[in-house]
NULODO-847033 format. One line per 3 residues: their letters; for each residue y, z, x of N, C-alpha, C, O, CB. Coordinates in steps of 0.05 Angstrom, whole numbers. Glycine has a CB too. Layout:
# residues N
a) Y Z X Y Z X Y Z X Y Z X Y Z X | ... .
END
This chain:
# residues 254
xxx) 325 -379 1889 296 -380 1886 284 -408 1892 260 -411 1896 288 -372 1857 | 302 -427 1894 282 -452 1879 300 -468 1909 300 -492 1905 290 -467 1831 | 310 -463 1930 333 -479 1949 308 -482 1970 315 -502 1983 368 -458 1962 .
xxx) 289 -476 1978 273 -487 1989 248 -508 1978 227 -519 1986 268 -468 2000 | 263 -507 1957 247 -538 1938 260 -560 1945 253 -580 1958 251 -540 1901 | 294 -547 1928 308 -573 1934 321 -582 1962 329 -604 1969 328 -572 1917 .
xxx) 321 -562 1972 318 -574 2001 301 -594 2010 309 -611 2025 311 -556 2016 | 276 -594 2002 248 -606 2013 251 -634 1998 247 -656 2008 215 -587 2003 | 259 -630 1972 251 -651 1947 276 -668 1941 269 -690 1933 242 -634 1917 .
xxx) 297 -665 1943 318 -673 1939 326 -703 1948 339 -718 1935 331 -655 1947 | 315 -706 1969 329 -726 1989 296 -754 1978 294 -775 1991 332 -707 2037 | 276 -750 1953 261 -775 1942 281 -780 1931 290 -801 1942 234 -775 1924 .
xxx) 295 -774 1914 315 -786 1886 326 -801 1893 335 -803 1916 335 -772 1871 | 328 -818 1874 348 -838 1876 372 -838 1855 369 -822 1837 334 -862 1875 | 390 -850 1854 417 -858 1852 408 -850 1813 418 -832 1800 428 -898 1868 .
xxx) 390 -866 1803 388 -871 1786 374 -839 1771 381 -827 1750 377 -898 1789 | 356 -835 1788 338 -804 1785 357 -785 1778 352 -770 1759 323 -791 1815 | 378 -782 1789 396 -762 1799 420 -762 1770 426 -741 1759 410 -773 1833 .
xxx) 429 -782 1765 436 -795 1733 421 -788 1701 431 -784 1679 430 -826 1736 | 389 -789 1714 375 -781 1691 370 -749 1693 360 -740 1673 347 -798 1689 | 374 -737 1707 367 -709 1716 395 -702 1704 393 -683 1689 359 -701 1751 .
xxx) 418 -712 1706 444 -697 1702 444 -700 1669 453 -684 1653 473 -712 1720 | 430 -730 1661 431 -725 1625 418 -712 1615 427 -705 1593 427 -743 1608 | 393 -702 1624 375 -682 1617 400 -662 1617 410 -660 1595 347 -676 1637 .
xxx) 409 -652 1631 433 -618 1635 449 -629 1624 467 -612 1619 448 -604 1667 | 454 -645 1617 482 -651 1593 467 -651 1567 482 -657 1548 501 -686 1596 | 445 -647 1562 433 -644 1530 423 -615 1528 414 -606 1507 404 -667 1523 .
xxx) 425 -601 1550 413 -569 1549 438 -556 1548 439 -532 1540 393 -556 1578 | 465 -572 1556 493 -558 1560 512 -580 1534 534 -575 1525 507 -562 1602 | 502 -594 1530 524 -605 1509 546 -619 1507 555 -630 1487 532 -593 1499 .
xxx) 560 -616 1541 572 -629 1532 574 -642 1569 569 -626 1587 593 -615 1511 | 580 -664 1574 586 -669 1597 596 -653 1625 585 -647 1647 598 -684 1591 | 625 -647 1611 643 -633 1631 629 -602 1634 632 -586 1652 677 -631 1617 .
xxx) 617 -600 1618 601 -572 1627 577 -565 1642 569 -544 1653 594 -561 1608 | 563 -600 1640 547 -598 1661 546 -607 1684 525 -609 1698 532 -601 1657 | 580 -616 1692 587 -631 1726 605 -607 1728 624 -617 1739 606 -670 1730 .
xxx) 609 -590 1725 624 -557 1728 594 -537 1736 594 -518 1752 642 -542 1688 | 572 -546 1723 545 -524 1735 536 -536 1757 525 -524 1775 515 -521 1715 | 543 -566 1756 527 -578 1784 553 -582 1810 550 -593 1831 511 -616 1775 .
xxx) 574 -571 1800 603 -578 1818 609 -606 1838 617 -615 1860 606 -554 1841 | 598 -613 1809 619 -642 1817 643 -645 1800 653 -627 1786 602 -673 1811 | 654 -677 1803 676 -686 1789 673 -684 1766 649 -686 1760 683 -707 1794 .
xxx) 689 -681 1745 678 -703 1727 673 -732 1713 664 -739 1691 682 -697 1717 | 684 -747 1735 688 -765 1729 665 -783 1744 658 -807 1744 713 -768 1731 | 655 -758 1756 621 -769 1772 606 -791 1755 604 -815 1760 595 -739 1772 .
xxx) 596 -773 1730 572 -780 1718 582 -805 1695 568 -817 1679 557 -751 1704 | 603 -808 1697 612 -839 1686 609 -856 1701 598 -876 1693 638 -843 1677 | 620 -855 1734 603 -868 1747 584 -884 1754 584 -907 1765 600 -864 1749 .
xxx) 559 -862 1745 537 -859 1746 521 -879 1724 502 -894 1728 533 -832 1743 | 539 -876 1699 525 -894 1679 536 -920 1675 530 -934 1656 525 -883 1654 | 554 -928 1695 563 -956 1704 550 -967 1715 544 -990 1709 581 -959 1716 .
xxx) 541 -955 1739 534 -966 1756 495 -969 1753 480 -950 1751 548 -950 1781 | 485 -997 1753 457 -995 1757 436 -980 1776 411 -981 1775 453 -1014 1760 | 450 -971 1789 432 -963 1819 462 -954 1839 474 -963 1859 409 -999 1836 .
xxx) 466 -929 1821 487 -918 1840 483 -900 1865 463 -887 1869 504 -903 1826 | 501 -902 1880 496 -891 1906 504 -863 1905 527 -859 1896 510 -906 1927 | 487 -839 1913 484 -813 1914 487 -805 1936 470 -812 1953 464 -805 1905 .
xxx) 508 -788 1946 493 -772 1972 482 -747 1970 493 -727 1960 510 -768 1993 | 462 -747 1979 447 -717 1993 454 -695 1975 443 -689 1954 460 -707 2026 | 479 -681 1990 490 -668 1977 501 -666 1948 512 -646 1939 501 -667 1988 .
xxx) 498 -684 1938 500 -676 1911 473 -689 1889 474 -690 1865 532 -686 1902 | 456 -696 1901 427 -701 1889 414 -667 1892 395 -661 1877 407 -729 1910 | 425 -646 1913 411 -622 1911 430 -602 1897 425 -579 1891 401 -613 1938 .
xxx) 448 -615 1894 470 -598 1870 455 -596 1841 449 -576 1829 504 -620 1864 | 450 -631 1831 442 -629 1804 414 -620 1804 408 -609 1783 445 -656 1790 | 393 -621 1823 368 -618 1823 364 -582 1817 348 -572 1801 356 -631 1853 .
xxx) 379 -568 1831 392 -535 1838 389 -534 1803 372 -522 1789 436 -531 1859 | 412 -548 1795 432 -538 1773 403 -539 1747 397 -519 1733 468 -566 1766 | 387 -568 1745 370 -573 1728 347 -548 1727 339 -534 1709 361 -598 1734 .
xxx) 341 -550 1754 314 -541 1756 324 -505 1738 312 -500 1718 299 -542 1799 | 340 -490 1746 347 -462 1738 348 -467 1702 339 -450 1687 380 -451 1755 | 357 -487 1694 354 -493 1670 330 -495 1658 321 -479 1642 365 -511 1668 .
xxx) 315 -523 1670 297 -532 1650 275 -529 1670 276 -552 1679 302 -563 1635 | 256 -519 1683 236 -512 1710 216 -532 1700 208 -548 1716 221 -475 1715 | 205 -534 1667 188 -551 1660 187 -573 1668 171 -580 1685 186 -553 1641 .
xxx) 213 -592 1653 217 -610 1655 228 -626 1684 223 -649 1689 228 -608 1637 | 242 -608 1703 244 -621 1732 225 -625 1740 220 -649 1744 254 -609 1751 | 197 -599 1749 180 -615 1763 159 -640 1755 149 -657 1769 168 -598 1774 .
xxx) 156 -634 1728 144 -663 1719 160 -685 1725 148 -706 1727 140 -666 1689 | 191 -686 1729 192 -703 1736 198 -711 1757 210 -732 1764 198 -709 1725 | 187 -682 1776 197 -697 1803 166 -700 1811 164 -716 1829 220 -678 1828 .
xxx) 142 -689 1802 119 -699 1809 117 -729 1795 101 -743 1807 98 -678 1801 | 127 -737 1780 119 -768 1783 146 -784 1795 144 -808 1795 110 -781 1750 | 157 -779 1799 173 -794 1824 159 -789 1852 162 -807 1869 205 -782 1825 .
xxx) 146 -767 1860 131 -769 1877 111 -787 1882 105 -798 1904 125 -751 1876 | 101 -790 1863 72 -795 1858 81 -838 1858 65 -855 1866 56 -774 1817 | 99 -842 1851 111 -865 1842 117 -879 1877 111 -899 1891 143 -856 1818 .
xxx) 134 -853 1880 150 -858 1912 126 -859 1932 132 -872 1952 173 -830 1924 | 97 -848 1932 66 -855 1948 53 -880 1937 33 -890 1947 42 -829 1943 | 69 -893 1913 53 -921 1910 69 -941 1923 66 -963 1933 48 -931 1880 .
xxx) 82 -930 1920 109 -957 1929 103 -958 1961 102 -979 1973 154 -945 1922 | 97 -929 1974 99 -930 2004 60 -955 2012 50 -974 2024 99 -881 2020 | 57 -933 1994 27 -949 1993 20 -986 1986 2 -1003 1991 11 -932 1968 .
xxx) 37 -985 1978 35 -1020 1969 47 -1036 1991 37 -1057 1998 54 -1029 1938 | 76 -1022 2008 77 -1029 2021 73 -1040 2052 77 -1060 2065 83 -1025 2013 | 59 -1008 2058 39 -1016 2086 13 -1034 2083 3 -1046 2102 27 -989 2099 .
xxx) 4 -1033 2057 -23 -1048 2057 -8 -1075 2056 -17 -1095 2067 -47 -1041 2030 | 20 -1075 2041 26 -1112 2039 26 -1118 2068 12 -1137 2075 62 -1123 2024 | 42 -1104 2089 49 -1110 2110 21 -1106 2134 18 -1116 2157 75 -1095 2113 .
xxx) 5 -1090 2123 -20 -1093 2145 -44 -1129 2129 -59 -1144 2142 -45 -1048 2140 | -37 -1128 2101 -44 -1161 2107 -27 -1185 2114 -34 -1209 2118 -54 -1170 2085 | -8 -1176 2114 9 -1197 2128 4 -1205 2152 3 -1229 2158 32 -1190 2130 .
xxx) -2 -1179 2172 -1 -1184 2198 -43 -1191 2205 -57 -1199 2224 18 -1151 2215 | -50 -1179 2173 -92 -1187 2181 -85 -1223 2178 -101 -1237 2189 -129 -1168 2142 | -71 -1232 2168 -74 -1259 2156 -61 -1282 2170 -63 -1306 2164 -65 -1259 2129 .
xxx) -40 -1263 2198 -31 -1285 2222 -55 -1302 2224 -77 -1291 2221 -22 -1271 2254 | -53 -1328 2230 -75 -1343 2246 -73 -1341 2278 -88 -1351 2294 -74 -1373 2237 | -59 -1331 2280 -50 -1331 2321 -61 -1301 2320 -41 -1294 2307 -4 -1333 2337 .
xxx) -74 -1280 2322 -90 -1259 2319 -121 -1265 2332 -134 -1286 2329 -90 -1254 2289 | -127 -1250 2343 -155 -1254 2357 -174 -1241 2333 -164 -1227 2315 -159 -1236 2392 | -205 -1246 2334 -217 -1231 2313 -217 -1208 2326 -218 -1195 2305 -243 -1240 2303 .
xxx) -216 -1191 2342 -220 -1165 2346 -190 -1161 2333 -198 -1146 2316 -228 -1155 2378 | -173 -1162 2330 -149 -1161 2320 -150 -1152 2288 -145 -1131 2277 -136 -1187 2326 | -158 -1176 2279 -159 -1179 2254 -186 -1164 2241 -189 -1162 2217 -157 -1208 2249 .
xxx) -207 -1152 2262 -230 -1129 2249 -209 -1109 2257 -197 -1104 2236 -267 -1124 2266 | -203 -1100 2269 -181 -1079 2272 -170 -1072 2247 -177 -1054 2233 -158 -1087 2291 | -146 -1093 2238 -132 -1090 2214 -149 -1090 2191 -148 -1075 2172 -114 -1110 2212 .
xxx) -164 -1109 2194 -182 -1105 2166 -196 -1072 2164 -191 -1058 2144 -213 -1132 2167 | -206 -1066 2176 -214 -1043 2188 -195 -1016 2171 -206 -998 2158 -209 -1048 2223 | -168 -1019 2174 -142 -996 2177 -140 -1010 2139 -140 -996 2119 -104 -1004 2212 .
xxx) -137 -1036 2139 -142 -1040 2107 -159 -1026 2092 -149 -1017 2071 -149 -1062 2101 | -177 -1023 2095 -201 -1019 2082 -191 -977 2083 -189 -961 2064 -235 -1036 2104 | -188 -974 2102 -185 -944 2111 -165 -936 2083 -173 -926 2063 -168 -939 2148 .
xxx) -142 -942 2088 -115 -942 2069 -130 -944 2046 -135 -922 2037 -90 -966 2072 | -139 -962 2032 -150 -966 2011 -169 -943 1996 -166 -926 1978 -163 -988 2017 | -189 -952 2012 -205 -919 2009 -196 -887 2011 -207 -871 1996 -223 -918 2032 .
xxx) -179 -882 2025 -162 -857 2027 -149 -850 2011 -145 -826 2006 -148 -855 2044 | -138 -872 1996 -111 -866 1980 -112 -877 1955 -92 -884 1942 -87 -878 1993 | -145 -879 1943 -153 -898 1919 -142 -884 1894 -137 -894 1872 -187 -902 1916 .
xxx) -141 -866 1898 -130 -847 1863 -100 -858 1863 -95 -863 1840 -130 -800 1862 | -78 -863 1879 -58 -883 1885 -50 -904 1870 -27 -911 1862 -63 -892 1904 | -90 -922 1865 -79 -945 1858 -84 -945 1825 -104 -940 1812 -93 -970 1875 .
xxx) -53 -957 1818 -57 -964 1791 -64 -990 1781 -70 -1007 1798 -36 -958 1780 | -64 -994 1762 -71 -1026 1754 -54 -1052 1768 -62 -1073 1778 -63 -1028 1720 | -24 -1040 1764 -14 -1061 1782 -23 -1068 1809 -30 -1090 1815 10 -1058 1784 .
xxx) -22 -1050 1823 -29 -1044 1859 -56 -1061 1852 -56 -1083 1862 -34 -1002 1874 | -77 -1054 1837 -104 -1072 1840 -96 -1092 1832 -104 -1105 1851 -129 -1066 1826 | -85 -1109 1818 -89 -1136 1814 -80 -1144 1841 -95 -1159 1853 -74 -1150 1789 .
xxx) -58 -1136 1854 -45 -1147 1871 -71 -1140 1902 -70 -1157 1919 -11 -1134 1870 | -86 -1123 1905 -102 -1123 1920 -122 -1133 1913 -135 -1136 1934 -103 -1106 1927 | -139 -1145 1887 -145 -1159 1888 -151 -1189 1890 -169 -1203 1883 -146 -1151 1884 .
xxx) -128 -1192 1903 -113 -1224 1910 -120 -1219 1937 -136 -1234 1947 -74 -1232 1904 | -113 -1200 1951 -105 -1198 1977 -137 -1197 1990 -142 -1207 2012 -84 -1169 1981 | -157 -1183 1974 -180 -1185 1983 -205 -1208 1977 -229 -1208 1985 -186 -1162 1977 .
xxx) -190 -1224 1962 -197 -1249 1964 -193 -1261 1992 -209 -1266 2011 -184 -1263 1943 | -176 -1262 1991 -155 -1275 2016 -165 -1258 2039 -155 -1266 2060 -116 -1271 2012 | -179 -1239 2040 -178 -1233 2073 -210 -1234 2073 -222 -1235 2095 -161 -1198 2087 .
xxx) -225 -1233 2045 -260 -1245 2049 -264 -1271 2055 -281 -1276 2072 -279 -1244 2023 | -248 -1296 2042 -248 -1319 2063 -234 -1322 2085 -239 -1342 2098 -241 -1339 2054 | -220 -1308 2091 -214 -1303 2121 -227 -1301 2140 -225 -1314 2160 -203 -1287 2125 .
xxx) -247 -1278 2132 -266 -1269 2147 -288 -1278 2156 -300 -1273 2177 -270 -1254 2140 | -297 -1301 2126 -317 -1313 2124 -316 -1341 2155 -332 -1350 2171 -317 -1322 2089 | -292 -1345 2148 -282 -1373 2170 -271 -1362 2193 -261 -1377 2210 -256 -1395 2157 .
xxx) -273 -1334 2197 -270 -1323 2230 -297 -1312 2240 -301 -1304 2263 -245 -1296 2233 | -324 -1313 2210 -353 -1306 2222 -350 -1275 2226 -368 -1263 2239 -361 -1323 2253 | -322 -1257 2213 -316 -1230 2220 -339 -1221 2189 -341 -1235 2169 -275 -1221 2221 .
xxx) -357 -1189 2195 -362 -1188 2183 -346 -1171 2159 -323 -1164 2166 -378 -1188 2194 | -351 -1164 2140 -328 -1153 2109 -332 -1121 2110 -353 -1109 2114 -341 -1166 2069 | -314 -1113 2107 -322 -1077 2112 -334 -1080 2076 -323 -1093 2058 -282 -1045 2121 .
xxx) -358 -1065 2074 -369 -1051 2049 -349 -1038 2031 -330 -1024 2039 -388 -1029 2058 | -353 -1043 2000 -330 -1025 1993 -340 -995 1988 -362 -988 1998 -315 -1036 1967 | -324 -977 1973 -331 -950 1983 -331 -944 1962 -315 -953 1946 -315 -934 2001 .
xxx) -356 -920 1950 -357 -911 1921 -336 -892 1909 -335 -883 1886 -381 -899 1917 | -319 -888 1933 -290 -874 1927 -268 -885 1911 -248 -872 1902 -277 -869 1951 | -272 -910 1908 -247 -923 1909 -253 -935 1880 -237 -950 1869 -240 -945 1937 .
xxx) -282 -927 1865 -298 -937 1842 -286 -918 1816 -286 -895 1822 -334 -933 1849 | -278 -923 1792 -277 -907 1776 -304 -897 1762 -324 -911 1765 -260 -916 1762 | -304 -872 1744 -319 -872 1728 -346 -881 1713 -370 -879 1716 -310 -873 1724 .
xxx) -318 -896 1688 -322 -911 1675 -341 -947 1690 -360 -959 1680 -294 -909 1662 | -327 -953 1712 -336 -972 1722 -372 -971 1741 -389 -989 1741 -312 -977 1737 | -371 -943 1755 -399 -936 1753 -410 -933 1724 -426 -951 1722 -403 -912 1767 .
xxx) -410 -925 1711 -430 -924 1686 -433 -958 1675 -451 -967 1660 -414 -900 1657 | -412 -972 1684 -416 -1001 1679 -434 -1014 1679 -450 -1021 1661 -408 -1013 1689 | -429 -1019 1705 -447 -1032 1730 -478 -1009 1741 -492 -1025 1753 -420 -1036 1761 .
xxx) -488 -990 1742 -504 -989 1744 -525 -993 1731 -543 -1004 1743 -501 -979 1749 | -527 -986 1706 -557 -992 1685 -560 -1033 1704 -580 -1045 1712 -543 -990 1628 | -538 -1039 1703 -546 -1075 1705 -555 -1068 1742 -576 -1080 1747 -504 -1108 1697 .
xxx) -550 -1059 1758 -560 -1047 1784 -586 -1045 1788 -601 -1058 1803 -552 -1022 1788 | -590 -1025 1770 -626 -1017 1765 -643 -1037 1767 -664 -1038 1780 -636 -1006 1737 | -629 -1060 1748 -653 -1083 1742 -652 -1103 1760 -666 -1123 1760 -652 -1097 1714 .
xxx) -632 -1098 1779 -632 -1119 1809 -649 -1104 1829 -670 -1112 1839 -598 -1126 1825 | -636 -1081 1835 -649 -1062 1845 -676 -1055 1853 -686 -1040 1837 -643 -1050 1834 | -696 -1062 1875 -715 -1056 1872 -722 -1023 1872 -705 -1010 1883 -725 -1072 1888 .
xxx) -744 -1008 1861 -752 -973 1868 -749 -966 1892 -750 -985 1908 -781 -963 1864 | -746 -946 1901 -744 -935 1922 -745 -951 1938 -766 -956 1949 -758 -918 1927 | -723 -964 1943 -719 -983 1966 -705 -974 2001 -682 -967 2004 -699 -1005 1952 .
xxx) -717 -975 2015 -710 -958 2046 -682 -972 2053 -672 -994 2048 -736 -964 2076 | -676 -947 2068 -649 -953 2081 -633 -983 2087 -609 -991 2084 -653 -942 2106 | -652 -993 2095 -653 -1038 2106 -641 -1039 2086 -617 -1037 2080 -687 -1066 2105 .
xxx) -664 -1044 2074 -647 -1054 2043 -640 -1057 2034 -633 -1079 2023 -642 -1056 2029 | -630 -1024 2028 -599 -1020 2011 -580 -1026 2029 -558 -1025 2019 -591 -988 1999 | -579 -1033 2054 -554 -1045 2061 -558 -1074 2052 -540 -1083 2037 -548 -1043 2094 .
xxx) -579 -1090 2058 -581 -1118 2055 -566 -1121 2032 -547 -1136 2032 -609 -1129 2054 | -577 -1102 2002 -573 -1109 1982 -538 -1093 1979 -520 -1101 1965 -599 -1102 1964 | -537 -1079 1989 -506 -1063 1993 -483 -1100 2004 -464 -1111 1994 -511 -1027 2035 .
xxx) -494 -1103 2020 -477 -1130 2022 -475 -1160 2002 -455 -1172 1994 -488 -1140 2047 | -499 -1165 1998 -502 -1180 1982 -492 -1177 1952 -483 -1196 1938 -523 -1184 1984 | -494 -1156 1947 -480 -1153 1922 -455 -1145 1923 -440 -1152 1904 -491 -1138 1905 .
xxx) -442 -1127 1946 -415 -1128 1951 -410 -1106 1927 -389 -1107 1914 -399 -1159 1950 | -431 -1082 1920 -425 -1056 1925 -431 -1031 1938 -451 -1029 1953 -426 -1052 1912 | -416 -1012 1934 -420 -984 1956 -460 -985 1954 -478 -991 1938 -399 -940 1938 .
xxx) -457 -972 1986 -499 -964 1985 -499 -943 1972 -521 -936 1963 -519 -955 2018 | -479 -928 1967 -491 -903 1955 -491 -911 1932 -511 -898 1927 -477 -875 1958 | -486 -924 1906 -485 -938 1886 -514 -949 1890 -530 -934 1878 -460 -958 1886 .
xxx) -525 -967 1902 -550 -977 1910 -563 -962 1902 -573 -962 1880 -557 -982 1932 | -567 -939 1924 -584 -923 1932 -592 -915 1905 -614 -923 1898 -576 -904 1951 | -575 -898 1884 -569 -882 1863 -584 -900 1835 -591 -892 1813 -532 -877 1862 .
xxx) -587 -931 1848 -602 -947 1822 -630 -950 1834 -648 -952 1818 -588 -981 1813 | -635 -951 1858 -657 -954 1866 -674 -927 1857 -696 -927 1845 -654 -960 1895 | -661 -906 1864 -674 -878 1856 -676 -875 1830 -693 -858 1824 -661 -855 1864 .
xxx) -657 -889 1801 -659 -884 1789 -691 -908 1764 -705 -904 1744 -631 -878 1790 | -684 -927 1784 -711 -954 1782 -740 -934 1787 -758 -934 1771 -707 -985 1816 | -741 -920 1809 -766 -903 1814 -769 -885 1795 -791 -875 1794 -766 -889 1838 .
xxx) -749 -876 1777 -755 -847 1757 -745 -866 1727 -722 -859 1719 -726 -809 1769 | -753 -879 1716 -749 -898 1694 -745 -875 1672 -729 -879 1655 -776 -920 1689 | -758 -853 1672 -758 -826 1653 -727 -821 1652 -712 -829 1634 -778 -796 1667 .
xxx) -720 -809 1671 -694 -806 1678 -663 -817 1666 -642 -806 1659 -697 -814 1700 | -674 -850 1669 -655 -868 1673 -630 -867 1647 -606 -871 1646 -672 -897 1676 | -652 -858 1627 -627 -867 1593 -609 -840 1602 -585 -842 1606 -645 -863 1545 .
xxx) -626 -810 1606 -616 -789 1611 -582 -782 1632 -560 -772 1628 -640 -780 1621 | -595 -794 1653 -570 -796 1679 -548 -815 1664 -526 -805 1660 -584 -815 1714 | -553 -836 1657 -532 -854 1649 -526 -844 1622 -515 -861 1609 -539 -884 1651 .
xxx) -530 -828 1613 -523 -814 1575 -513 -790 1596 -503 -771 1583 -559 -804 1541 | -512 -787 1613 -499 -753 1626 -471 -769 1639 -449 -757 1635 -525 -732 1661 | -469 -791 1652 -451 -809 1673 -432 -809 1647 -413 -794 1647 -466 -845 1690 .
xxx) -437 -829 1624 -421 -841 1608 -405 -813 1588 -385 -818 1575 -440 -864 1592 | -420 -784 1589 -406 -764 1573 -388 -758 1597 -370 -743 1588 -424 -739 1559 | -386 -761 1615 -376 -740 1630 -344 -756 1638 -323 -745 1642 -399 -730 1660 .
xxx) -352 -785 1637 -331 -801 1638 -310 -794 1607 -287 -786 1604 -345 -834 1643 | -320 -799 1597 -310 -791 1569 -296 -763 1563 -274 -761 1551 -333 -792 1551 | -311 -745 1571 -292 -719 1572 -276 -719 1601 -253 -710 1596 -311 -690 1569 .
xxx) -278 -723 1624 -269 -724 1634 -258 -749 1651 -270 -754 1672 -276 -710 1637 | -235 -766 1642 -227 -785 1652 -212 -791 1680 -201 -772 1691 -216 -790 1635 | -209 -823 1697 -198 -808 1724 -167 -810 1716 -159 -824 1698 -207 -827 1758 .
xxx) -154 -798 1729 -124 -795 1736 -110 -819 1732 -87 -817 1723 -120 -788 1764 | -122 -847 1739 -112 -863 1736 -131 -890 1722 -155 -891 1720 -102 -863 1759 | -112 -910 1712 -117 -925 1684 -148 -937 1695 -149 -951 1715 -88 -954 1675 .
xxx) -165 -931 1684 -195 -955 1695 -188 -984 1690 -173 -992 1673 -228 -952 1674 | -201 -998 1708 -202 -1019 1715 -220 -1039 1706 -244 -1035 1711 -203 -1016 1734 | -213 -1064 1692 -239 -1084 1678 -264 -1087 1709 -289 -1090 1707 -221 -1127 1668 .
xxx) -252 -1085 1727 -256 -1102 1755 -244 -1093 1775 -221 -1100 1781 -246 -1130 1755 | -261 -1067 1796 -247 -1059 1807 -235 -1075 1835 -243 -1097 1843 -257 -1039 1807 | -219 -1064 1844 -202 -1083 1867 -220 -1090 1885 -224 -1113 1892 -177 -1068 1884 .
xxx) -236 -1062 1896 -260 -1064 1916 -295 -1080 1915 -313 -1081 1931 -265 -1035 1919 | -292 -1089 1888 -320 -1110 1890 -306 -1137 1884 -287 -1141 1870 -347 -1103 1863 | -320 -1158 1900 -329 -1174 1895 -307 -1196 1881 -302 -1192 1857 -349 -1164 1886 .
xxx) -299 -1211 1889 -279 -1229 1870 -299 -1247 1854 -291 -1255 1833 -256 -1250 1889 | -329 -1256 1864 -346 -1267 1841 -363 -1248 1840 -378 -1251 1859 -359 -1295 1843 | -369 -1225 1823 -398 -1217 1814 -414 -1232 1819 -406 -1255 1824 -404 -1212 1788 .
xxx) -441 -1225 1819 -466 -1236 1808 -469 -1238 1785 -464 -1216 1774 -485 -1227 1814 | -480 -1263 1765 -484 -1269 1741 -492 -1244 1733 -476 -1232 1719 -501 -1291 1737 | -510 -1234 1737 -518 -1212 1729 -512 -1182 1720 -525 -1167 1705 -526 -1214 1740 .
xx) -481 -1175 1739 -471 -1156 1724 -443 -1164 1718 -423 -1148 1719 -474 -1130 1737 | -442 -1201 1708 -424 -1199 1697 -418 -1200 1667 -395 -1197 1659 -415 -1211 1707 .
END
């Protein structure tokens, strides 16, 4: 039933995964040797296994124990192979963005070069924002320090950040303090002018500007923003400071 899973899924695990998956089936079976006889290995495998820090698995027998678990415990495998998934897309993710600023931050790079990369940064970022956890942002927020004075001293202009990449909780923040920078219904110009200068998303703008014009509104929308955050939280940990604004705020919404 389940061999076109572990076919597919088998070959994320690692050395160590594959160890914790086999002690899980040694606590549903009791006793060791009974559960390297369901997964047909040795037995002298999974001693191995708990020697070694980061033991080496092959293939073939990471879809043995995965087979053997999953028919056992169905709950407990895919939770934990959805967050090894989910673990194994940050790791991939941390690492192309490390290596696409590595190569935005050559100084031998032309600026069309480096709007390019900045460009494919910004893309990654935005695409793949539910991705980033707290760690991944601090560390991109270093990195986007570092590529806004970059930019500043190549005269390149800064890609906008994106209201995608914004939590919640962090919109309900920062807007009420928006409103009061914000002029009313302010036209398209504008909200870019002011979309840059403040170094957040225009649709964020836009959303205080409209909400500056309907003052009636304003406690209402933001008492609807802040319940909804509350019952419904994002996927991943909110942020004091998200990665995508601004390494100095404005006094003002700080």
């Amino acid at each position: 039933m389940f061999e076109e899973f572990v076919e597919k899924y088998a070959g994320i695990l690692t050395g160590r995964d594959v160890s914790d998956l086999f002690n899980r089936l040694t606590e549903l079976l009791q006793t060791t040797v009974e559960a390297a006889r369901v997964c047909e290995i040795e037995r002298r495998t999974p001693y191995y296994w708990k020697a070694e820090e980061s033991p080496e698995v092959i293939l073939q027998t990471k879809k043995k124990v995965l087979k053997a678990l999953i028919e056992k415990d169905f709950d407990f495998t895919f939770k934990f192979m959805i967050e090894r998934s989910v673990n194994a897309s940050k790791d991939l993710l941390r690492t192309y963005l490390g290596t696409i600023y590595e190569r935005t931050m050559a100084p031998e790079i032309s600026n069309q070069t480096f709007r390019n990369l900045l460009d494919d940064f910004h893309r990654l970022q935005t695409d793949y924002s539910r991705l980033i956890d707290r760690s991944l942002a601090e560390e991109l927020s270093n990195m986007l320090m570092n590529l806004k004075m970059e930019a500043i001293v190549r005269n390149v202009d800064f890609p906008l950040p994106s209201l995608s990449t914004m939590t919640a909780e962090e919109i309900v923040r920062y807007l009420p303090r928006l409103t009061r920078l914000v002029p009313s219904g302010a036209d398209s110009l504008t909200l870019d002018i002011l979309s840059r200068e403040l170094n957040f998303p225009k649709e964020l703008v836009r959303l205080a500007s409209e909400i500056a014009l309907q003052p009636s509104l304003h406690t209402q929308q933001i008492s609807n923003m802040a319940s909804a955050a509350t019952l419904n939280p994002p996927p991943y940990p909110a942020l004091t400071v998200s990665p995508i604004l601004a390494p100095e705020l404005p006094a003002a919404l700080t």
